[in-house]
C-alpha positions, -999 to +999 in steps of 0.1 A: -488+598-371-467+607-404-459+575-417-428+585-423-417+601-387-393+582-373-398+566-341-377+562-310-366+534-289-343+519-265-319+496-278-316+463-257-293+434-260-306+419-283-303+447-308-267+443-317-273+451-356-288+483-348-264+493-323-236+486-350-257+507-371-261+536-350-220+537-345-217+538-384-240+567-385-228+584-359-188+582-372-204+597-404-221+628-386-188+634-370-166+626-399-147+599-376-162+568-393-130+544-385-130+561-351-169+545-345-164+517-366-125+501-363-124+486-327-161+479-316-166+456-288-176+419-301-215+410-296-209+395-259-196+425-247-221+450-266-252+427-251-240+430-214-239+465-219-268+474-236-281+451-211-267+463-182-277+496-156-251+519-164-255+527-203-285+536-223-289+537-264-317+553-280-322+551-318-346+574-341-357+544-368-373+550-405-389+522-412-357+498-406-328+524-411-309+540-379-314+578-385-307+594-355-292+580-319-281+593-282-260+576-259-261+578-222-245+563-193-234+568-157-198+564-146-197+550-112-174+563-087 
Protein backbone atom coordinates (compact mmCIF):
# COMPACT_ATOMS: atom_id res chain seq x y z
CA UNK A 1 0.00 0.00 0.00
CA UNK A 2 1.10 3.75 -0.79
CA UNK A 3 2.17 5.01 2.34
CA UNK A 4 0.51 7.91 1.76
CA UNK A 5 -3.18 6.48 0.72
CA UNK A 6 -5.41 7.37 3.09
CA UNK A 7 -7.34 4.83 4.85
CA UNK A 8 -10.91 4.46 5.88
CA UNK A 9 -12.74 3.73 9.02
CA UNK A 10 -15.79 3.88 11.04
CA UNK A 11 -15.87 6.42 13.54
CA UNK A 12 -17.06 5.09 17.02
CA UNK A 13 -17.73 6.87 20.26
CA UNK A 14 -14.96 7.24 21.29
CA UNK A 15 -13.71 9.28 18.33
CA UNK A 16 -15.21 12.61 19.27
CA UNK A 17 -11.95 14.67 18.01
CA UNK A 18 -12.21 13.12 14.67
CA UNK A 19 -15.78 13.50 14.32
CA UNK A 20 -15.32 17.28 15.16
CA UNK A 21 -12.80 17.21 12.59
CA UNK A 22 -14.62 15.72 9.86
CA UNK A 23 -17.58 18.51 10.45
CA UNK A 24 -14.82 21.24 10.08
CA UNK A 25 -13.80 19.81 6.84
CA UNK A 26 -16.79 19.16 5.58
CA UNK A 27 -18.28 23.05 6.28
CA UNK A 28 -15.06 23.90 4.34
CA UNK A 29 -15.92 21.65 1.19
CA UNK A 30 -19.33 23.22 1.27
CA UNK A 31 -18.35 26.73 2.09
CA UNK A 32 -20.78 26.58 5.26
CA UNK A 33 -18.03 26.24 7.96
CA UNK A 34 -20.24 28.06 10.81
CA UNK A 35 -23.10 25.98 9.48
CA UNK A 36 -20.90 22.50 10.54
CA UNK A 37 -19.11 24.09 13.17
CA UNK A 38 -21.49 26.80 15.39
CA UNK A 39 -24.01 24.46 17.18
CA UNK A 40 -22.46 20.89 17.36
CA UNK A 41 -23.86 18.53 19.83
CA UNK A 42 -21.65 18.42 23.17
CA UNK A 43 -19.47 15.04 23.54
CA UNK A 44 -22.45 13.01 25.37
CA UNK A 45 -24.66 13.42 22.80
CA UNK A 46 -22.05 12.85 19.76
CA UNK A 47 -20.92 9.42 21.62
CA UNK A 48 -24.55 8.03 21.86
CA UNK A 49 -24.82 8.63 18.42
CA UNK A 50 -21.85 7.58 16.88
CA UNK A 51 -22.58 4.76 19.16
CA UNK A 52 -25.89 4.08 18.49
CA UNK A 53 -27.77 1.89 15.32
CA UNK A 54 -29.17 4.52 13.43
CA UNK A 55 -26.05 6.78 12.22
CA UNK A 56 -22.87 5.77 10.69
CA UNK A 57 -19.49 8.04 10.12
CA UNK A 58 -16.82 7.03 7.93
CA UNK A 59 -13.56 9.05 7.75
CA UNK A 60 -10.65 8.92 4.90
CA UNK A 61 -7.38 9.58 7.45
CA UNK A 62 -3.69 10.66 6.29
CA UNK A 63 -1.73 9.78 8.68
CA UNK A 64 -3.76 11.69 11.61
CA UNK A 65 -5.62 14.36 9.51
CA UNK A 66 -9.51 13.95 8.43
CA UNK A 67 -9.35 14.14 4.64
CA UNK A 68 -12.41 12.88 3.41
CA UNK A 69 -15.77 11.67 5.35
CA UNK A 70 -19.51 10.22 4.56
CA UNK A 71 -22.36 10.23 6.74
CA UNK A 72 -25.16 7.84 6.95
CA UNK A 73 -28.09 7.10 8.93
CA UNK A 74 -31.65 5.71 8.90
CA UNK A 75 -34.56 7.72 9.97
CA UNK A 76 -37.00 5.57 11.65
CA UNK A 77 -40.61 5.75 10.94
Amino acid sequence: MDACAPTIRRLAGHDIANMRAMLAMMGDAFGERATYTAMQPDDDDLRRLLDGPHFMALVAMAGDDVVGGLVAYDLPK
